[in-house]
NUVO-826876 format. One record per residue (C-alpha): residue number from 1; y, x, z. Coordinates in steps of 0.2 Angstrom, whole numbers. Last residue first. Layout:
! residues N
NUM|Y|X|Z
...
This chain:
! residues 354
354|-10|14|101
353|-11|27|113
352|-22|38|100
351|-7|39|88
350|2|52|101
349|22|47|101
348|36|61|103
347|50|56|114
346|68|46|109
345|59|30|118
344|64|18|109
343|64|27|94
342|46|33|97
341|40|15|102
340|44|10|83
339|38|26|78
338|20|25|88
337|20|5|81
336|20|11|62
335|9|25|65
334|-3|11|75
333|0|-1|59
332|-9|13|44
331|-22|15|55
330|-25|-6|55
329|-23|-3|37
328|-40|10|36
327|-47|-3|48
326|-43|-17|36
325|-53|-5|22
324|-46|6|11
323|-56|11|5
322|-73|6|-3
321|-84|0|11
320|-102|-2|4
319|-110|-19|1
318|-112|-14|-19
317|-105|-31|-28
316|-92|-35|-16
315|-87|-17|-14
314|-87|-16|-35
313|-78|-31|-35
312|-63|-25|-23
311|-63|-8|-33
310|-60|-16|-51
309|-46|-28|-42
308|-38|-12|-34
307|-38|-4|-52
306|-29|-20|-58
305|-16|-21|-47
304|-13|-3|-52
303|-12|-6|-69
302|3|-20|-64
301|15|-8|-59
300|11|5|-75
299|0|16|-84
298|6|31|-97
297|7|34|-114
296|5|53|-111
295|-12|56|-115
294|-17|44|-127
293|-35|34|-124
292|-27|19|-113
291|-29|5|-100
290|-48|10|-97
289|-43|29|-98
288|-34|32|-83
287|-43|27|-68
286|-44|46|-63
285|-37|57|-74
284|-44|66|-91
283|-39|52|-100
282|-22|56|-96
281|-9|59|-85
280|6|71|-90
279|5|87|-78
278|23|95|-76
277|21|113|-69
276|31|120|-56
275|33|138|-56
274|24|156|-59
273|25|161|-77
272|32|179|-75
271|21|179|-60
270|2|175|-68
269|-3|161|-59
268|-12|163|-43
267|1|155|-33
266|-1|138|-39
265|12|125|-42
264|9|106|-48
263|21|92|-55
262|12|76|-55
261|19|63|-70
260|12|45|-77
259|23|39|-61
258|41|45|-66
257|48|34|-54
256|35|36|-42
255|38|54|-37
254|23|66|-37
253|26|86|-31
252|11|98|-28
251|10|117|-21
250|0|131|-20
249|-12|142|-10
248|-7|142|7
247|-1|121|6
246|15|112|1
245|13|95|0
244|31|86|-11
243|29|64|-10
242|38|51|-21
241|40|35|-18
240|57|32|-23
239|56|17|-32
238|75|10|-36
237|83|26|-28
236|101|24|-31
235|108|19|-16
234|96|23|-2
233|97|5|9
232|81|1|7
231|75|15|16
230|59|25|22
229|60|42|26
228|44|53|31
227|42|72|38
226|26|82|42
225|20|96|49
224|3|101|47
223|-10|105|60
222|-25|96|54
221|-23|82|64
220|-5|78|56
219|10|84|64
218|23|72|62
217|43|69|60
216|50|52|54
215|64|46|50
214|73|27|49
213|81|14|36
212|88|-2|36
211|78|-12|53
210|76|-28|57
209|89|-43|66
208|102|-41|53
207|114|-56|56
206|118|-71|46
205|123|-79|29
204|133|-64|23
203|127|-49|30
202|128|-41|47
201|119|-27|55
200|120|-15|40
199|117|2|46
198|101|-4|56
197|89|11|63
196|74|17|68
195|73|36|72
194|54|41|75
193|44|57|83
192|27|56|77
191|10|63|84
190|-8|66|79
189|-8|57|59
188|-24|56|52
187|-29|63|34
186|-17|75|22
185|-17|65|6
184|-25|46|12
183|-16|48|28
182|1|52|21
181|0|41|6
180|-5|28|19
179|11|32|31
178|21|31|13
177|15|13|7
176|17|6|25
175|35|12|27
174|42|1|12
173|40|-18|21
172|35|-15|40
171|45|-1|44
170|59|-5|31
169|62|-25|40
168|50|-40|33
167|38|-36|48
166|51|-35|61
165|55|-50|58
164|74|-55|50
163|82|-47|34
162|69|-50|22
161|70|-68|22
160|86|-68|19
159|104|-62|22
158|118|-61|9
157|121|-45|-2
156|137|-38|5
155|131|-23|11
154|125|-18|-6
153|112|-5|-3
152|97|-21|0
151|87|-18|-16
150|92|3|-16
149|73|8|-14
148|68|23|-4
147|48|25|1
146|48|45|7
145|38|59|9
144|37|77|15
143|21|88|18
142|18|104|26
141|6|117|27
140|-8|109|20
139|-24|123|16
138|-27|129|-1
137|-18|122|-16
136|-36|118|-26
135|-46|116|-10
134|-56|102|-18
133|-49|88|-7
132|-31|91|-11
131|-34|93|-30
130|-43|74|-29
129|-30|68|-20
128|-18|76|-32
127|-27|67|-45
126|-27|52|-35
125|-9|54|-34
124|-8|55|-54
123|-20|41|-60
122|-10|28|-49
121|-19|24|-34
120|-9|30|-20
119|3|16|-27
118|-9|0|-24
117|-9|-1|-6
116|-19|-20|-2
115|-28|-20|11
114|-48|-22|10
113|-62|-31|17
112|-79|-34|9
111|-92|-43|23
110|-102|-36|42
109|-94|-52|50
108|-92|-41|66
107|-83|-29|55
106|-70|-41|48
105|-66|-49|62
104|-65|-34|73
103|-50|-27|61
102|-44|-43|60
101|-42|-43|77
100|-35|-26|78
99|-21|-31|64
98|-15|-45|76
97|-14|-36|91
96|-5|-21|81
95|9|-37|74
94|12|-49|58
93|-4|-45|50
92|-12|-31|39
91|4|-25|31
90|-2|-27|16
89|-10|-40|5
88|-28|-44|12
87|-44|-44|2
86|-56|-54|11
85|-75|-57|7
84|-81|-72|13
83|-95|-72|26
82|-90|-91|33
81|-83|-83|49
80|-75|-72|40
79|-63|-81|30
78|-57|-92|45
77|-53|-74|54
76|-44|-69|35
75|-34|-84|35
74|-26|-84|55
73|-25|-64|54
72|-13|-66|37
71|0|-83|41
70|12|-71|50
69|13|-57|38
68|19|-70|23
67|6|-76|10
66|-3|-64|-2
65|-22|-65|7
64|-33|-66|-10
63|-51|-72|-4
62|-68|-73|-11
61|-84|-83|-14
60|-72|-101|-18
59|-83|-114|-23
58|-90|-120|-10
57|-70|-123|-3
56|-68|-118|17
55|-55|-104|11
54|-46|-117|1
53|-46|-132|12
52|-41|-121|24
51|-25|-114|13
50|-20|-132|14
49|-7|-134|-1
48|-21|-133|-15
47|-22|-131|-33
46|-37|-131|-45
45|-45|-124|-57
44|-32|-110|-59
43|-22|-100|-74
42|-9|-91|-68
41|5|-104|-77
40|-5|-120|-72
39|-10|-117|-57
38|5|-110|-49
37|16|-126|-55
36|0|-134|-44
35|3|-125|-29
34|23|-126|-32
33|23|-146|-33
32|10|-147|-18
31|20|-139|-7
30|18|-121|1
29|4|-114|-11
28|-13|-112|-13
27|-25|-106|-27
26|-41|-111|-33
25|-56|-105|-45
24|-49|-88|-55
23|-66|-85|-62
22|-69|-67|-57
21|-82|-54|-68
20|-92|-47|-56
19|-103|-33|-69
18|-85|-23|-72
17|-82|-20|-89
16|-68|-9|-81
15|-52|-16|-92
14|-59|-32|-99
13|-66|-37|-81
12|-51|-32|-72
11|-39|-44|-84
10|-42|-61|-75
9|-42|-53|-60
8|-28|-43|-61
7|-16|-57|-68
6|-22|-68|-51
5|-17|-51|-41
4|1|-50|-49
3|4|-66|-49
2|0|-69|-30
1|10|-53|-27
């Protein structure tokens, strides 16, 4: 994630024309030797492997958290208290304690904060937000999603980082991007019911000590119903965020591995031609037409990065909140927590105890 947000910021004022154009000034590592490896292929002043000596530097107006969960509230506290503006990689700490101080951190400091949740804004979800919002399928129903990936299917892939901490397991890794989808398409989440679970306990190297895969039932604020499953374990699926809303008036369907694409019902369509229609993205989309003027050629991974980039200056520049903001991603944690308490419990969860 370092990469991909030091390649943003040299690219994002090329794309938007944005008036903030970034100077890539510092960038920190573990060791020396990888700090200033770093440098030299991203394109840094200079190197560090004290991230205080980084976040205290003159010369540095903004900060990039892309460092393990743990390491996250520690940075962006320091960062506030000198009125630097943090933008902070999900999921927004290591814990809900820690993710409600940064929370007050930032608000108290009254500077830019933002989480990091790049694929809600790909030129086709913010379409369908943007359908959503205007009415366009009529009131939400229901609404399914899912994060699946296959990375960790193989049960004989050796253990790592990813397979210890709660943080590093599918509720705090793939689970995130969906609950956000969730909240930014249909709005707060009132309740969930969760099954957490590890299918593969032990791996080569050492024992599983986070979760595979779990489910998820809701009922959002509104009164929808709702369902979520996040995996790594989902054989096959290599970026299954995808999402299907159903509302009184029509329908949309998104999946991320065919992100250029949003597939979209209505009812008042003539009936012999009454079905799913695919939507290509284009200029004619949100966030579109700075990477590229031909409907169809589609935007990628690393446009995304990009369009976070573009809003992150503009809240800089502007002073207003441009979601989502650390409290947007402390929302994003409590839904986390009320499933992981959920399965525990095997009983429904309220959001608001959390």
């Amino acid at each position: 994630m370092g990469k991909a947000h030091a390649v943003a910021m040299a690219a994002v004022g090329a794309v938007f024309e944005t008036t903030l154009r970034p100077r890539l000034e510092m960038v920190c590592a573990s060791s020396p030797d990888s700090a200033e490896r770093y440098r030299r292929a991203y394109g840094f002043a200079r190197a560090t492997d004290n991230w205080r000596a980084l976040v205290e530097d003159d010369a540095v107006e903004a900060i990039i958290i892309a460092t393990p969960q743990e390491t996250h509230r520690q940075i962006a506290e320091a960062a506030f208290a000198l009125g630097k503006p943090v933008f902070c990689e999900k999921p927004l700490g290591a814990s809900l304690e820690d993710s409600a101080a940064m929370v007050s951190a930032a608000e108290a400091s009254g500077v830019t904060n933002m989480v990091g949740f790049n694929y809600i804004r790909t030129p086709a979800s913010q379409y369908a937000r943007a359908l959503i919002a205007a009415g366009e399928i009529g009131d939400i129903t229901w609404f399914r999603g899912e994060h699946t990936e296959d990375f960790y299917a193989d049960p004989n892939a050796p253990a790592s980082w990813r397979t210890s901490g709660m943080a590093n397991g599918t509720m705090g890794d793939l689970a995130p991007h969906m609950v956000n989808a969730a909240l930014a398409l249909l709005g707060p989440i009132a309740r969930v019911m969760a099954e957490v679970e590890t299918v593969h306990s032990d791996r080569p190297g050492g024992r599983v000590t986070n979760d595979d895969h779990a489910q998820m039932m809701c009922r959002f604020e509104n009164g929808a119903m709702g369902q979520m499953y996040f995996s790594r374990i989902a054989t096959g699926r290599k970026m299954g965020y995808a999402y299907e809303i159903t509302g009184t008036k029509g329908a949309i369907r998104f999946d991320q591995e065919d992100q250029n694409a949003l597939w979209l019902y209505r009812m008042d369509d003539p009936e012999a031609e009454r079905g799913f229609r695919k939507i290509l993205t284009g200029p004619a989309h949100p966030d579109y037409e700075p990477f590229c003027q031909g409907p169809g050629h589609g935007t990628g991974y690393q446009d995304q990065i990009i369009i976070e980039a573009r809003d992150f200056l503009r809240a800089i520049e502007t002073g207003a909140d441009v979601w989502p903001t650390f409290r947007d991603g402390h929302e994003v944690n409590r839904v986390i927590a009320a499933g992981l308490a959920s399965t525990d419990s095997q009983s429904w969860k309220d959001i608001n105890d959390f």
